[in-house]
C-alpha positions as CSV (number, residue, x, y, z in Angstrom):
1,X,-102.9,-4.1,-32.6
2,X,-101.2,-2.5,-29.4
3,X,-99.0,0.5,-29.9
4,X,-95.7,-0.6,-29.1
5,X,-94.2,2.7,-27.4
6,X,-90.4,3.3,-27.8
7,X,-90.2,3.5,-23.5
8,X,-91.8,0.0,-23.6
9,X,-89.1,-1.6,-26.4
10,X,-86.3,0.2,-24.0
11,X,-87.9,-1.6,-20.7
12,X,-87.9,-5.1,-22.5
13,X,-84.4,-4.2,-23.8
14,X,-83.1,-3.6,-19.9
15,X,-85.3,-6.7,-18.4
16,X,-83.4,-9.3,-21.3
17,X,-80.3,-7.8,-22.9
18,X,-81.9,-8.1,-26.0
19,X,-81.4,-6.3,-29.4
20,X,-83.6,-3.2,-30.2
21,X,-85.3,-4.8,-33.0
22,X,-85.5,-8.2,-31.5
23,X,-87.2,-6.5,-28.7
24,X,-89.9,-4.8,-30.7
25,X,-91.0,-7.3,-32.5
26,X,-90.8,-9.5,-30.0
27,X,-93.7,-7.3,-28.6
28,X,-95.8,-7.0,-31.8
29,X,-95.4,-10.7,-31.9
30,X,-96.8,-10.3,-27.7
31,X,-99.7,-7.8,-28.6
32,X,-97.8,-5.5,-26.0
33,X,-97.6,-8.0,-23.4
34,X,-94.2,-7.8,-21.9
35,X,-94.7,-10.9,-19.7
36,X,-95.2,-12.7,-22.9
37,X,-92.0,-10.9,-25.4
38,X,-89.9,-12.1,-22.2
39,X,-91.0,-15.9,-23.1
40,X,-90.8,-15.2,-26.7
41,X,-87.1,-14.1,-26.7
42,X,-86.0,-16.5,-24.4
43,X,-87.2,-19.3,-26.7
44,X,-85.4,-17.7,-29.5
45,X,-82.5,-17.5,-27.4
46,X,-82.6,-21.2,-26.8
47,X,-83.2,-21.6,-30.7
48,X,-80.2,-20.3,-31.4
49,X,-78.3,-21.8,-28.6
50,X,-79.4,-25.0,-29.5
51,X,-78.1,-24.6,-33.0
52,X,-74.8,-23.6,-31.6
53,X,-74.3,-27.2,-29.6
54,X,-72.8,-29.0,-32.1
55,X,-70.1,-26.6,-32.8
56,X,-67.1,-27.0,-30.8
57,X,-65.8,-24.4,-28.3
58,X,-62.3,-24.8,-27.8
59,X,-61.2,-21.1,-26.6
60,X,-62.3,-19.5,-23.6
61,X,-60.6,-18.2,-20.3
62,X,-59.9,-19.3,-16.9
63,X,-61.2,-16.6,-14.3
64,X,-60.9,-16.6,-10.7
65,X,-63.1,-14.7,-7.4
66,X,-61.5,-14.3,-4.1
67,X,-63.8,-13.2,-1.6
68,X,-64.0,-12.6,2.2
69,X,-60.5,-11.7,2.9
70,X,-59.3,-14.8,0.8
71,X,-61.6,-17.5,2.9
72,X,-63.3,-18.3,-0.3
73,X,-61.6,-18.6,-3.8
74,X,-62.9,-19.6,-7.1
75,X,-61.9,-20.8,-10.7
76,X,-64.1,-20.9,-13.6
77,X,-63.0,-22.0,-16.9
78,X,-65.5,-20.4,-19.7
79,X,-65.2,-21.9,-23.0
80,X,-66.3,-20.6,-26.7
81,X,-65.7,-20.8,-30.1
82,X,-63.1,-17.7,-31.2
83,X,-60.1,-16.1,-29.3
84,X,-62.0,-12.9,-30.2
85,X,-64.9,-13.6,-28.7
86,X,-62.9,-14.7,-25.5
87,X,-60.8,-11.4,-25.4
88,X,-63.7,-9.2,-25.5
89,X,-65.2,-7.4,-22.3
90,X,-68.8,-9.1,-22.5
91,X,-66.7,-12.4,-21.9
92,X,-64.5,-11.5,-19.5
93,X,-67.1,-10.0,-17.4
94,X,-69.6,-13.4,-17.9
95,X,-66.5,-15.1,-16.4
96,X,-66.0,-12.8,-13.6
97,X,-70.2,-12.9,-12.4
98,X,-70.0,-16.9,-12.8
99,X,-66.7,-16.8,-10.6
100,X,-68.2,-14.8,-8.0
101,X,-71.8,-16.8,-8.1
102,X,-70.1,-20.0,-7.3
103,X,-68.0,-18.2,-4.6
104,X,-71.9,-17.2,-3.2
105,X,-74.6,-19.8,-4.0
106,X,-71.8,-22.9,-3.7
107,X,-73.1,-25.1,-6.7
108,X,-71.8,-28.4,-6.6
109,X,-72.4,-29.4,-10.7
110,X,-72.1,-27.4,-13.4
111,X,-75.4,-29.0,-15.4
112,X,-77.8,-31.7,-14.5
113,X,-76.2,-34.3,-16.8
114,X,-73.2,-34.1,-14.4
115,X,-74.7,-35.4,-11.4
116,X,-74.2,-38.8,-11.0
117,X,-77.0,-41.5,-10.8
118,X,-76.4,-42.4,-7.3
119,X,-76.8,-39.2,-6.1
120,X,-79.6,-38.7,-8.5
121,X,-81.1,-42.0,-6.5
122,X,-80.6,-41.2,-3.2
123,X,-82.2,-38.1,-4.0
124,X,-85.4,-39.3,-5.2
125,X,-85.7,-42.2,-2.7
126,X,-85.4,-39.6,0.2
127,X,-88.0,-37.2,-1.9
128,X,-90.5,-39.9,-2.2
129,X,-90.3,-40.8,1.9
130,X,-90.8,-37.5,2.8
131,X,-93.6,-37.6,0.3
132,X,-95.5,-40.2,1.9
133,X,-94.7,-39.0,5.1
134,X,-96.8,-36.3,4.8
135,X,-100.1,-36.2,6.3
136,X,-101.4,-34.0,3.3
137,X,-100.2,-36.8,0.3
138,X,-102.3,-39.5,2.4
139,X,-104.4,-41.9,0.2
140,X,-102.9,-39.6,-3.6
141,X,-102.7,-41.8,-6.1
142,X,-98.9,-42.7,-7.2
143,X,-98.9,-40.4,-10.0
144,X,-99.6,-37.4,-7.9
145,X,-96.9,-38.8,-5.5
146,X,-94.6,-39.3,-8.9
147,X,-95.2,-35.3,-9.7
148,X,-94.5,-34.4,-5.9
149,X,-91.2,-36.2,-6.4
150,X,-90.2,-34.7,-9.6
151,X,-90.6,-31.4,-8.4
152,X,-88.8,-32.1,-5.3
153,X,-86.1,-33.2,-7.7
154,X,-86.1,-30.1,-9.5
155,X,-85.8,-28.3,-6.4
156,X,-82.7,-30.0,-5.5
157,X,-81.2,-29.3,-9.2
158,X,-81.8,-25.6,-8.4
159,X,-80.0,-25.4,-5.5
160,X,-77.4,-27.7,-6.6
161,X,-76.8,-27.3,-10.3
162,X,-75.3,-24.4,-11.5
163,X,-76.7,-23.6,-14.7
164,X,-80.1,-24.2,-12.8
165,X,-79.3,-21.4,-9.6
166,X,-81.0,-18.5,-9.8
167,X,-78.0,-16.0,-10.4
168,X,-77.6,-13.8,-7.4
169,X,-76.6,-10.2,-9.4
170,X,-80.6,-10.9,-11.0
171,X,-82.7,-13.3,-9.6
172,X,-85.3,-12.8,-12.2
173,X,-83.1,-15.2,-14.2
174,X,-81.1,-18.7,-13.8
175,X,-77.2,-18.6,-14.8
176,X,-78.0,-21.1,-17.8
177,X,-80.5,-18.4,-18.8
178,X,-77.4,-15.7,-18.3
179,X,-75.0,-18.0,-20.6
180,X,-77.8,-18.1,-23.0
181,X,-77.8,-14.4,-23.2
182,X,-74.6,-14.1,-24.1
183,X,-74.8,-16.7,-26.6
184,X,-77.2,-14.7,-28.4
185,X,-75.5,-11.6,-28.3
186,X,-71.9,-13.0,-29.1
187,X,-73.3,-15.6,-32.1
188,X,-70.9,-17.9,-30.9
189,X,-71.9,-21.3,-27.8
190,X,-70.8,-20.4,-24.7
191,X,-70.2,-23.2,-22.2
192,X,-69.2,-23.5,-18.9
193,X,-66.6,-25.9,-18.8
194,X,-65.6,-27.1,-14.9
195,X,-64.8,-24.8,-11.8
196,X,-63.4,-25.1,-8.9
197,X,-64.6,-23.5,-5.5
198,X,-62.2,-23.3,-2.4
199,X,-62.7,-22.7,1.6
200,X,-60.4,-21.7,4.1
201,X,-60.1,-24.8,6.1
202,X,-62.6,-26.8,4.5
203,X,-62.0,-30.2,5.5
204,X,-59.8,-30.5,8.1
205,X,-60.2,-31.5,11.6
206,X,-60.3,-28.4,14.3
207,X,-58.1,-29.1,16.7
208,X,-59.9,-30.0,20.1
209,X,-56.8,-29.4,21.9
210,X,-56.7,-28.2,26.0
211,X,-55.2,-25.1,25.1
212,X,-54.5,-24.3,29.0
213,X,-52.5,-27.9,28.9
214,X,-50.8,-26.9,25.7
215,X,-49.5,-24.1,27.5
216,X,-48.8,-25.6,30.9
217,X,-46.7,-28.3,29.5
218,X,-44.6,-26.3,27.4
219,X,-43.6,-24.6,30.7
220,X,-42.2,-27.9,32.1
């Protein structure tokens, strides 16, 4: 069995917020491989979120992000189970990141299950065109062209959903994966519930005005 080194259960510890304990065994359980306790805690991360779906989670905050000057504002509203949890700084600061991630990576859907099946349609009919259009899918059988769809699919899920984004403080992991986290930690689910993301000007018609006319005829 590889020696599991304190240096290596503090790294793992760093890389996924986990518990001390969680983290070592996680890496007994791993023979040492790091790359491997990553997966293992994340799947008992999801274990115990998945537990937690059925409970209801009724408290939570509303947090906001203005950035650029006020060009770009956002509301987030952040549910969970216990005014407790919801007071506490671990909370507060999850709502802040989300705020700000949706002020940067512009999601449009919170989770996959809120993206309407026309979209979800349009979507995969323009992913399978582009799939036969190209020279390199010629004569693939249709379940190759099926995969190349799919994945296509989940491409536009990533960049669309937001529980799918790759967060943009870390990359290395997805903002459903940074919920998940926190479930973990706080023992309680944590959902995100709705937000709301506002531009300066978004939506209405620039004015195409001759300003030099403007001018001219208010001088009449």
């Amino acid at each position: 069995m590889a020696e599991i080194t304190a240096a290596a259960v503090k790294q793992l510890r760093e890389k996924t917020g986990a518990g001390m304990m969680e983290c070592k065994n996680a890496l007994v359980e791993a023979g040492g491989n790091e790359e491997k306790a990553v997966d293992i805690l994340r799947e008992r991360g999801l274990a115990s979120a998945k537990k937690r779906e059925g409970r209801i989670a009724a408290e939570g905050i509303v947090g906001s992000y203005i950035h650029m000057g006020g060009k770009v504002g956002v509301l987030v509203e952040l549910n969970c189970e216990t005014d407790f949890v919801a007071r506490g700084d671990e909370f507060q600061q999850l709502v802040k990141d989300i705020a700000m991630h949706v002020a940067a990576a512009e999601p449009r859907y919170v989770s996959r299950e809120d993206v309407p099946a026309e979209v979800i349609e349009k979507e995969r009919d323009i992913a399978r065109k582009k799939a036969l259009n190209d020279p390199k899918n010629a004569n693939k059988p249709e379940h190759v062209i099926d995969k190349i769809v799919d994945g296509m699919l989940n491409k536009f899920y990533e960049e669309t959903v937001l529980v799918d984004q790759q967060f943009v403080k870390a990359p290395e992991k997805t903002v459903g994966e940074l919920v998940t986290e926190k479930v973990s930690k706080t023992g309680e689910r944590i959902a995100v519930r709705r937000f709301t993301r506002y531009k300066m000007g978004e939506g209405l018609e620039r004015r195409a005005d001759d300003f030099g006319g403007e001018v001219a005829s208010m001088l009449q």
